[in-house]
C-alpha atoms as one frame of an Amber mdcrd trajectory, in Angstrom:
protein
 -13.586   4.709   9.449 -14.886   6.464   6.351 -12.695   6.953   3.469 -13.050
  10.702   4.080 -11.085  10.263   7.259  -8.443   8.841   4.729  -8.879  11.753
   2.491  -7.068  15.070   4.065  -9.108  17.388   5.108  -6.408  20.036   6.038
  -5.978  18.889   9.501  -4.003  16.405  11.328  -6.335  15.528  13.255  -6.635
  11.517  12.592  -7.399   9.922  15.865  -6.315   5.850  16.112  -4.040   5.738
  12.917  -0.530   5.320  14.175   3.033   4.728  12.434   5.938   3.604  14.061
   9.261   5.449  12.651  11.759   5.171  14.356  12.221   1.888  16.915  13.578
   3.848  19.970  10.315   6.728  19.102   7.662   4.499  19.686   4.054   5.046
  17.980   3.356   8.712  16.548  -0.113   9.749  15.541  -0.733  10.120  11.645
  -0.472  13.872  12.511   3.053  13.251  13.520   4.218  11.035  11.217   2.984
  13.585   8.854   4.906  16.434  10.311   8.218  14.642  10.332   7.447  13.449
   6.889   7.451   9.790   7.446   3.818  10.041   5.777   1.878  12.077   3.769
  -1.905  12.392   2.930  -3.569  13.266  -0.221  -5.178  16.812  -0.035  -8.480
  16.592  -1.352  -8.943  13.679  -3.341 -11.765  10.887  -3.378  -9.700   7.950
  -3.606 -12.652   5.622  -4.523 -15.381   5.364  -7.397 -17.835   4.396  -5.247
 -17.365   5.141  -1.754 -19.613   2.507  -0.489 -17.076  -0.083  -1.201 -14.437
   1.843   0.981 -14.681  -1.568   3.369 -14.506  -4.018   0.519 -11.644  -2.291
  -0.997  -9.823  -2.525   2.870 -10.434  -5.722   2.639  -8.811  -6.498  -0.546
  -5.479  -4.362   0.834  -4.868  -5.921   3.537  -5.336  -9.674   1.625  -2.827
  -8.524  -0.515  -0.479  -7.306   1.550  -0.509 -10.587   3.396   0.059 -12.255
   0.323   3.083 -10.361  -0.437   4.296 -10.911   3.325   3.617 -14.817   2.984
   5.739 -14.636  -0.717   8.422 -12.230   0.145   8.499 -11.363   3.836  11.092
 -11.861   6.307  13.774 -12.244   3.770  11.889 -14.871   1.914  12.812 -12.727
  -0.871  16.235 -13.542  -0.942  15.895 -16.314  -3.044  12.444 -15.743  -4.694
  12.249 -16.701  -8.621   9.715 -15.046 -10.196   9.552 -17.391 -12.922   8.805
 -20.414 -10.444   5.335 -18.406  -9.494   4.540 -16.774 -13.154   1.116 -18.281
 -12.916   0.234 -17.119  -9.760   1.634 -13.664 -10.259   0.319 -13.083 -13.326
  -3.080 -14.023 -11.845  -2.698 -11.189  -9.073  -1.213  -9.047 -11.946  -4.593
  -9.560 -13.865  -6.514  -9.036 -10.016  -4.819  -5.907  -9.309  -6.101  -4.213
 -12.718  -9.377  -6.175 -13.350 -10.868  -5.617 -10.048  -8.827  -3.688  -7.843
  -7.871  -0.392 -10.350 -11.565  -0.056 -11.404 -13.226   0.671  -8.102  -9.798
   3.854  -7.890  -8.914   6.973  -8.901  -6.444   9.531  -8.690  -3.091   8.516
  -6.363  -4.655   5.542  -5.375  -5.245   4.273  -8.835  -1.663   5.161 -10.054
  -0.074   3.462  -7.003  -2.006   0.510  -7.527  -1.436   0.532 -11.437   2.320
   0.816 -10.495   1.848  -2.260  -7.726   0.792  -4.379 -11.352   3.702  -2.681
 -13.462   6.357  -4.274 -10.933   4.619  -7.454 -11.360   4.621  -7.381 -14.950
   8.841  -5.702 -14.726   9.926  -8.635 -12.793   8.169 -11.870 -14.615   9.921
  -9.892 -17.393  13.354  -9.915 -16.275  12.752 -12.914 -13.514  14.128 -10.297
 -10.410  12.162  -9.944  -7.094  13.138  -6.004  -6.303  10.182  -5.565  -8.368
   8.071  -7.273  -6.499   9.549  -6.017  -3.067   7.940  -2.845  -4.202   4.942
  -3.988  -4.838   4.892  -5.182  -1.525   5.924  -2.261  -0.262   2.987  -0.578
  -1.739   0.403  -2.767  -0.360   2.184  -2.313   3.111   1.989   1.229   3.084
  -1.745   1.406   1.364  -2.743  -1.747   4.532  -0.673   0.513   6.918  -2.785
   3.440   6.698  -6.070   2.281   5.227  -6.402  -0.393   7.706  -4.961   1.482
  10.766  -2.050  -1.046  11.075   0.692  -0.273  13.896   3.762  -0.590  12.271
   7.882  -0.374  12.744   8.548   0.840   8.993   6.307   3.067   6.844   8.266
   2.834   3.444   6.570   5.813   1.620   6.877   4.360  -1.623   3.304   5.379
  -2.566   1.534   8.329  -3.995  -1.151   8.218  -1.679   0.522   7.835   1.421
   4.153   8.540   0.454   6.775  10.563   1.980   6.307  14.065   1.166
């Protein structure tokens, strides 16, 4: 599960990733997903500084997106105040570019510098959609970094977004 699986290689040949798209499809293979354009791979880009903390930063993905789906999920956004969290948020805010954007480059690094934006845009203006995207980015980044079977695939990142 080496980060240069993540990385395309020109093929679609990713055995054991899988994205649901549709409910009544069932599971597609990356490959598939890719061809209908539900997701999209980066050509030729090391996503990493170091690639031997490819697990580590897998890891730290898939925390986050639980995080998100513990604060937000399953409509818990609905009535989500920002402002009653600011010091928690803030201290993922700070996580996200401290640790997390150091270890990245390229796509990966702008999706997850966007992921702290949102964060930063809704303590601002005390609004969750922000933070619904940021959510949405971690799902996607968990989705296919951490071959996660999924019903939605939001393509809201660089990385991994809809072409």
């Amino acid at each position: 599960m080496a980060l240069i699986s993540l990385v395309v290689v020109g093929t679609s040949s990713f055995i054991g990733i899988y994205v649901l798209s549709e409910a009544d499809e069932g599971p597609l293979t990356l490959g598939e997903a890719r061809q209908n354009g539900s997701v999209r791979l980066v050509a030729n880009e090391s996503l990493l500084v170091n690639e031997r903390k490819e697990e580590e930063l897998m890891r730290e993905v898939h925390a986050m997106h639980m995080y998100w789906n513990e604060l937000l999920g399953w409509g818990a956004w609905k009535t989500f105040k920002p402002s009653e969290k600011k010091d928690a948020l803030e201290s993922k805010m700070k996580y996200i570019r401290t640790i997390l954007v150091p270890e990245t480059q390229g796509s990966l690094k702008k999706d997850l510098n966007r992921a702290a934006d949102m964060i930063e845009e809704a303590l601002k203006e005390d609004h969750t959609e922000k933070l619904r995207t940021t959510h949405r980015i971690f799902h996607d980044l968990d989705v296919v970094m951490n071959d996660i079977v999924v019903d939605v695939v939001w393509g809201v990142t660089e990385t991994y977004g809809k072409q």
